[in-house]
C-alpha positions in Angstrom: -2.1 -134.5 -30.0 0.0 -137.4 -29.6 1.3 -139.5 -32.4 3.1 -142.7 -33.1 4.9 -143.3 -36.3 6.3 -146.8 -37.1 7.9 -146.6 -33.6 10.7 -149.1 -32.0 12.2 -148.7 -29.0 15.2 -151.1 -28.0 16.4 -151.9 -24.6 19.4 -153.9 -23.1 20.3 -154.9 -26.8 16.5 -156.1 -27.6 13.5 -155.0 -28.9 11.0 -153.8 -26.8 8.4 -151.9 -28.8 8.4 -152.4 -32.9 6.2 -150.6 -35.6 4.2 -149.0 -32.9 1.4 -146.6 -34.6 -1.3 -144.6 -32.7 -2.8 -141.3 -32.3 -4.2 -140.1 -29.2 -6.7 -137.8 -30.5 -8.4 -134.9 -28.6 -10.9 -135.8 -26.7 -10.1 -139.7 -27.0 -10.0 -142.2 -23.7 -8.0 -145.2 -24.5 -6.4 -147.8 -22.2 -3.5 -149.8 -22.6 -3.3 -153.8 -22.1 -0.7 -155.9 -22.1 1.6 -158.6 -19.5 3.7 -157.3 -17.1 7.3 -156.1 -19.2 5.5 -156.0 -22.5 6.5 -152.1 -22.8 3.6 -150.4 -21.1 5.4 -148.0 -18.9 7.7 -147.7 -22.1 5.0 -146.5 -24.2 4.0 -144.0 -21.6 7.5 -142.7 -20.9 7.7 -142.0 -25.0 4.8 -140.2 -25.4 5.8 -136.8 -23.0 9.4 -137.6 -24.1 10.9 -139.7 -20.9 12.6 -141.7 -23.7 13.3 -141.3 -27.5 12.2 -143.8 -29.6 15.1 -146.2 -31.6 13.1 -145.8 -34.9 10.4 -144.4 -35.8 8.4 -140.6 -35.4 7.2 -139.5 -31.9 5.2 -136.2 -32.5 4.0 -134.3 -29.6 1.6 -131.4 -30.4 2.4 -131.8 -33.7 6.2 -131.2 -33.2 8.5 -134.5 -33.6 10.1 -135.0 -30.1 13.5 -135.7 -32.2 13.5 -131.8 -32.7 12.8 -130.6 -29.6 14.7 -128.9 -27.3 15.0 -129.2 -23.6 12.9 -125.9 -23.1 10.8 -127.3 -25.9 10.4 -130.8 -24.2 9.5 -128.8 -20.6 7.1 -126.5 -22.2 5.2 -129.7 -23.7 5.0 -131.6 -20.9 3.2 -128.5 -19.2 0.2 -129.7 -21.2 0.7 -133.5 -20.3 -0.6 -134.5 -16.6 1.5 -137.8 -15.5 -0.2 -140.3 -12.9 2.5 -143.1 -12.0 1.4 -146.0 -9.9 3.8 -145.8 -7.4 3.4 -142.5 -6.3 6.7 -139.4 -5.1 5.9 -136.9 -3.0 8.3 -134.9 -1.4 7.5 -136.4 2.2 8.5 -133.4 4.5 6.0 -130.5 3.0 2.3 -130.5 3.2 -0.1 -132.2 0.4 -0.9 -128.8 -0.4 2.5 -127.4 -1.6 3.2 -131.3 -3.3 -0.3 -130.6 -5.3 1.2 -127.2 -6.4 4.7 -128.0 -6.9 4.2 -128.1 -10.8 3.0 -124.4 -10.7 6.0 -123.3 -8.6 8.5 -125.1 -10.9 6.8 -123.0 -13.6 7.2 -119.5 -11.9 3.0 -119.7 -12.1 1.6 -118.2 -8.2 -1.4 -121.0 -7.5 -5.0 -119.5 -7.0 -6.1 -120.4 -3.9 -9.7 -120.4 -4.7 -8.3 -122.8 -7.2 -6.3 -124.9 -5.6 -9.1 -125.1 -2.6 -12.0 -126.8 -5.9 -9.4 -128.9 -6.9 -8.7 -130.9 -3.5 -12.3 -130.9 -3.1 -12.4 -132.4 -6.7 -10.5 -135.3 -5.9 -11.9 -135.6 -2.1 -8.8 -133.9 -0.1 -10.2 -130.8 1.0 -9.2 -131.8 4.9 -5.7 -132.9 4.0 -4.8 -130.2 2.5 -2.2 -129.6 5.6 -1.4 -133.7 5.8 2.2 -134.7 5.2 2.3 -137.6 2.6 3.6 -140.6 4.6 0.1 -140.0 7.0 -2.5 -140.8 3.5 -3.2 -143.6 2.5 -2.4 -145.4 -0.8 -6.0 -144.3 -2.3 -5.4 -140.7 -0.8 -2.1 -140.7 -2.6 -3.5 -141.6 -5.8 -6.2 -138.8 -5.9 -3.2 -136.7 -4.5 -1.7 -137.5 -7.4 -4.4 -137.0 -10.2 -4.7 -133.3 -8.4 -0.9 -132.6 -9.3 -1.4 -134.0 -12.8 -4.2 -131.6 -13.5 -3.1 -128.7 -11.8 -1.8 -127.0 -14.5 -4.5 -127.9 -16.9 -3.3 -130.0 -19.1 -4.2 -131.3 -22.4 -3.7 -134.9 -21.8 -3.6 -137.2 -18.9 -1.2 -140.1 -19.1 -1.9 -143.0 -16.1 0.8 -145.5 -15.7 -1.2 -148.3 -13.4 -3.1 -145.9 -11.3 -5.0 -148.1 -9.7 -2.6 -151.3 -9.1 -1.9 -150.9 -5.5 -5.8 -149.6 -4.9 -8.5 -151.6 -4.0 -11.7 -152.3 -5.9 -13.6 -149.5 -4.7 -10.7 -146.8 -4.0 -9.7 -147.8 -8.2 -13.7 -147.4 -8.6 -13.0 -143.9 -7.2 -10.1 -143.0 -9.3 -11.4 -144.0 -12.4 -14.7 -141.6 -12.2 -11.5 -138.3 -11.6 -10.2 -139.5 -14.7 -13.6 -140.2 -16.6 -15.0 -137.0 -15.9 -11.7 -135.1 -17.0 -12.2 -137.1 -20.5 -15.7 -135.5 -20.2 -14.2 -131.7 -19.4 -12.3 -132.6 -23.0 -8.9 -134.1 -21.9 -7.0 -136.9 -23.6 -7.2 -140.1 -21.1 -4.6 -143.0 -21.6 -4.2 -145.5 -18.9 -1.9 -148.2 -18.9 -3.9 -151.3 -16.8 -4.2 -155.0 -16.9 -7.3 -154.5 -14.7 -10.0 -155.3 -17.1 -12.6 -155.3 -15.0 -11.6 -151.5 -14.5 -11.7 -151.1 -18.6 -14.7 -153.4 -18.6 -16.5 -150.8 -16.2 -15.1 -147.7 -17.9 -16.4 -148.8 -21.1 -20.0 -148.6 -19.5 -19.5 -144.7 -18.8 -17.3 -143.4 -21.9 -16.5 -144.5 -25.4 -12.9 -146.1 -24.6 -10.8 -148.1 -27.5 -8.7 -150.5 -25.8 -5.3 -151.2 -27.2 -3.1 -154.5 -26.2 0.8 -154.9 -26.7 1.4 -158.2 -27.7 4.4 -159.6 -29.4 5.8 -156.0 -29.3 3.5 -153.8 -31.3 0.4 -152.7 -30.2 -2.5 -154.1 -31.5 -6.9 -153.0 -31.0 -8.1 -155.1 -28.9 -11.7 -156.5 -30.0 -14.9 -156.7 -27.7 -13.0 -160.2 -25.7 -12.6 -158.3 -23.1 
């Protein structure tokens, strides 16, 4: 679904990322390790075509993101749900019409029966009317996993979901995102929580990957 190809990506005159290869399979669940500034986000923002890699082949849905155009880029990242750790929200309208937002930039009308599930889903159902500034920061984060999913995406890419969450609010998070791996979505979460990996690994076959020294690396069972 998603593919790296001998990938480098080069920032502020210096390497950042360097023969990066991985495949994000169907189906998979895989997190991604690594220090704070070792290219985590980075990696992220390559693979639903944030950035363009310096070297190497990004392929997205089997299409090479070099060859893509804008439409192209949009109408792939309509299958690719994007969790970011510090959360946006458009602060004056309801969680309800933040949730949705994806479908109206789409031209797509939301079903309401739909829409209702899914806040129940991720535990909003009575916030459905809440302005964003009133949830809190675990509210925010399941608010969040609701947008990425709303459109019924393919693969879900979370950028340190659960870094500004509690133990048992990232506990909470994690089980969304394990049982959309079980409804058949691809699951890549960038984390240096490894008590969170060590736990996921317990309820889904996971592989963990590690940037270290710039390329990314399988991380063995030291974990």
């Amino acid at each position: 679904m998603i593919a790296f190809d001998n990938v480098a990506y080069s920032y502020g005159g210096g390497e950042l990322l360097s023969e990066v290869s991985l495949r994000l399979a169907p189906g998979s669940f895989h997190f991604l390790t690594g220090p704070s500034g070792a290219g985590k986000s980075t990696l992220i923002k390559l693979a639903y075509a944030e950035l363009m890699p310096t070297a190497g082949r990004v392929t997205i849905f089997d299409r090479e993101v070099r060859g893509l155009s804008r439409d192209d880029i949009a109408r792939a990242r309509r299958r690719i749900g994007v969790v970011h750790q510090n959360v946006e929200f458009l602060d004056h309208l309801p969680l309800i019409t933040n949730v949705t937002l994806p479908l109206a930039v789409s031209d797509r009308a939301p079903n309401p029966q739909d829409v209702s599930d899914l806040l129940t889903w991720v535990g909003l159902q009575n916030h459905a009317d809440a302005l964003p500034p009133s949830l809190s920061g675990g509210e925010r984060q399941r608010a969040a996993v609701a947008r990425a999913v709303i459109m019924g995406p393919d693969v879900i890419l979370a950028d340190e979901p659960t870094g500004n969450l509690d133990w048992e609010m990232s506990l909470r998070l994690l089980t969304l995102l394990v049982e959309l791996n079980r409804m058949g979505k691809t699951i890549l979460i960038a984390t240096h929580d490894l008590n969170l990996i060590r736990n996921a690994k317990s309820q889904v076959a996971a592989r963990v990957l590690r940037i270290r020294n710039r390329r990314v690396q399988l991380a063995g069972a030291d974990l």
